[in-house]
C-alpha positions in Angstrom: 12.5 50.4 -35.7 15.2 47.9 -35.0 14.0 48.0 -30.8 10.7 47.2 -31.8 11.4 44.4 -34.3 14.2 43.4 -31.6 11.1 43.8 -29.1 8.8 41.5 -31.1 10.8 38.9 -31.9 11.9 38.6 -28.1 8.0 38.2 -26.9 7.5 35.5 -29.9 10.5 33.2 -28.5 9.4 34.1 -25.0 5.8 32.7 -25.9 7.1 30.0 -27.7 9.1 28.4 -24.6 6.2 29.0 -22.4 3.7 26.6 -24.7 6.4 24.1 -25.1 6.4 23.9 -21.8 3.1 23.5 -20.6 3.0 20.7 -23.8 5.3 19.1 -22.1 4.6 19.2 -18.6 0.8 18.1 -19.5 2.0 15.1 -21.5 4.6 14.1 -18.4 1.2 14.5 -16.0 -1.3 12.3 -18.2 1.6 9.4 -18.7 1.7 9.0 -14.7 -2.5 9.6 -13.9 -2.8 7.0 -16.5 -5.0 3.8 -14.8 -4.7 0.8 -15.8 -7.5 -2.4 -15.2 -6.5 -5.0 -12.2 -9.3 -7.6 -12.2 -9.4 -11.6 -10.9 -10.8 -13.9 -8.2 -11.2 -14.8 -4.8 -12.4 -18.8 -3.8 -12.5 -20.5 -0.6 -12.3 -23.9 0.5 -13.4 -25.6 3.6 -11.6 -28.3 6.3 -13.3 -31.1 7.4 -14.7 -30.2 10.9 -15.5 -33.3 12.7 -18.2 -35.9 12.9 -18.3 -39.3 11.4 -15.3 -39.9 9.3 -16.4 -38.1 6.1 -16.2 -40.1 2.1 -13.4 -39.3 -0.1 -16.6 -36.7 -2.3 -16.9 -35.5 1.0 -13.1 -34.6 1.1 -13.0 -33.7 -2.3 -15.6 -31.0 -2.3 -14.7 -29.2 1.1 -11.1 -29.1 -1.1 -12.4 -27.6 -4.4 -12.0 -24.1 -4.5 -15.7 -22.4 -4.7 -16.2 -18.4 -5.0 -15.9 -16.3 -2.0 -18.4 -13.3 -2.6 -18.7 -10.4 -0.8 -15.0 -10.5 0.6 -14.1 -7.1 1.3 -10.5 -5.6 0.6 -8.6 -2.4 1.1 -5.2 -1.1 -1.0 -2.8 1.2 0.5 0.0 2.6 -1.8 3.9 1.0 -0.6 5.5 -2.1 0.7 3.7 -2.4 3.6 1.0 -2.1 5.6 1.3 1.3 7.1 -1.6 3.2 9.5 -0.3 6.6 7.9 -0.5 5.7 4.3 -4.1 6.1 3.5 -6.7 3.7 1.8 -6.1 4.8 -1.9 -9.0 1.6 -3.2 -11.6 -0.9 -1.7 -13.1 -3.5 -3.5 -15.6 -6.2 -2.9 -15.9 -9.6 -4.1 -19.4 -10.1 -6.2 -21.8 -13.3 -6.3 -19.1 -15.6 -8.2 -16.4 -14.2 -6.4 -15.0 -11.6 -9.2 -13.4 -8.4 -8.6 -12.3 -5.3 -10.6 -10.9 -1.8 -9.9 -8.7 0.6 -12.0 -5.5 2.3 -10.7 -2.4 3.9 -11.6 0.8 2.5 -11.8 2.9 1.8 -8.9 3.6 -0.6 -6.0 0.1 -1.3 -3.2 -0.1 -3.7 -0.3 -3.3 -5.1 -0.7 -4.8 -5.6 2.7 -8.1 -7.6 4.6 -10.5 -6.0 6.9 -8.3 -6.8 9.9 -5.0 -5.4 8.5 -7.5 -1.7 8.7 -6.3 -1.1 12.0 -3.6 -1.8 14.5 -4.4 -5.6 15.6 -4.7 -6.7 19.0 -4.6 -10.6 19.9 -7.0 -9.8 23.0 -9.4 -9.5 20.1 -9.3 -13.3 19.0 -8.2 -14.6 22.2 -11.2 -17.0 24.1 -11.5 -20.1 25.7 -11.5 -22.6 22.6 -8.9 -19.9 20.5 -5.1 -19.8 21.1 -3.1 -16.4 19.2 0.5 -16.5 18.2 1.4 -13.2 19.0 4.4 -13.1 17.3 2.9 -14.3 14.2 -0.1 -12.0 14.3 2.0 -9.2 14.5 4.5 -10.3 11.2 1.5 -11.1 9.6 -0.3 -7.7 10.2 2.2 -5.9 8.9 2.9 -7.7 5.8 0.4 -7.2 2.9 -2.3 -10.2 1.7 -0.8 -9.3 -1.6 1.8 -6.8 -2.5 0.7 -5.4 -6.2 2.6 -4.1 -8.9 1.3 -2.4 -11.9 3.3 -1.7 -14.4 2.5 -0.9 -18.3 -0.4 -3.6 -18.9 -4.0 -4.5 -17.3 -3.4 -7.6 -15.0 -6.6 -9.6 -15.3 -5.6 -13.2 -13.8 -5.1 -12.4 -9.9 -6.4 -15.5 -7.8 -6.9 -15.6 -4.5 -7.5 -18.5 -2.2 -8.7 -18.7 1.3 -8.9 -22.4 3.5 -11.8 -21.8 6.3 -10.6 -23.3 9.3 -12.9 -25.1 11.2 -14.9 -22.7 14.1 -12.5 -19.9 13.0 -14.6 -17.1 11.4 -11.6 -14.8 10.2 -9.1 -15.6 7.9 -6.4 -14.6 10.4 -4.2 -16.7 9.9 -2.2 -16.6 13.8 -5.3 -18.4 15.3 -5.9 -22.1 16.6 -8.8 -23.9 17.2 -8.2 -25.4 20.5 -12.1 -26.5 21.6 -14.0 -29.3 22.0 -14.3 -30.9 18.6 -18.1 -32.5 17.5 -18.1 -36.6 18.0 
């Protein structure tokens, strides 16, 4: 009688552990998978690109950040941008420029299109465009934006691009060196 009691009570402890320990690894899981909301804008503003001299308005509104829709980027989790850590997000500018995702905490280089893949200044290289090599490079590997996301939503990220004039990339290692309009 005392072996089976002995028996029982051994089974009931064992059990007990085992959902105590499930409980726990399952609330340790849900705390990290936990995603939190990342959401601001992108604008762009504009250079002056030749012509008759323009009017301060005309200054003044090329300045004035406007919205940037449909600019496309791309979140790889780290420091850096690295070709073996994989695209985790991508997101999209809409009409007024806006952007939203979800994602779990941690630490993400936020990347452009060109950061996707190895960059080569032969790409971007012409007759009217001069490459800094060395800056390309330093500037590939650094992220547009490195994230962090802590223990709250961040909903005020603002981005802003200058379009340089004849320059259709916002690469920044890249000069402009044609014939400029009269």
């Amino acid at each position: 009688m005392n072996i089976l009691c002995l028996s029982l009570i051994c089974i009931v402890l064992t059990n007990c552990n085992a959902v105590k320990t499930v409980a726990i690894a399952g609330a340790d899981q849900s705390k990290k998978t936990t995603r939190l909301h990342i959401a601001g804008t992108v604008k762009q503003t504009s250079q002056y690109c030749g012509g008759a001299r323009p009017t301060r308005e005309m200054e003044d509104k090329l300045s004035t950040p406007v919205p940037y829709p449909g600019k496309n980027f791309y979140i790889r989790a780290g420091k850096i941008n690295d070709l073996k850590a994989e695209i985790v997000k991508d997101f999209t500018t809409d009409q007024e420029g806006n952007f939203s995702f979800d994602l779990p905490q941690g630490v993400y280089a936020i990347i452009l299109e060109e950061q996707l893949h190895e960059i080569n200044a032969k790409d971007y290289k012409n007759k009217d465009c001069e490459v800094d090599e060395n800056c390309l490079s330093d500037w590939w590997k650094k992220p547009y934006y490195l994230l962090e996301i802590k223990d709250q939503n961040i909903d005020s990220l603002n981005f802003i691009f200058n379009h340089r004039c004849f320059l259709s990339t916002d690469v920044p290692c890249i000069s402009y060196k044609g014939v400029m309009p009269h």
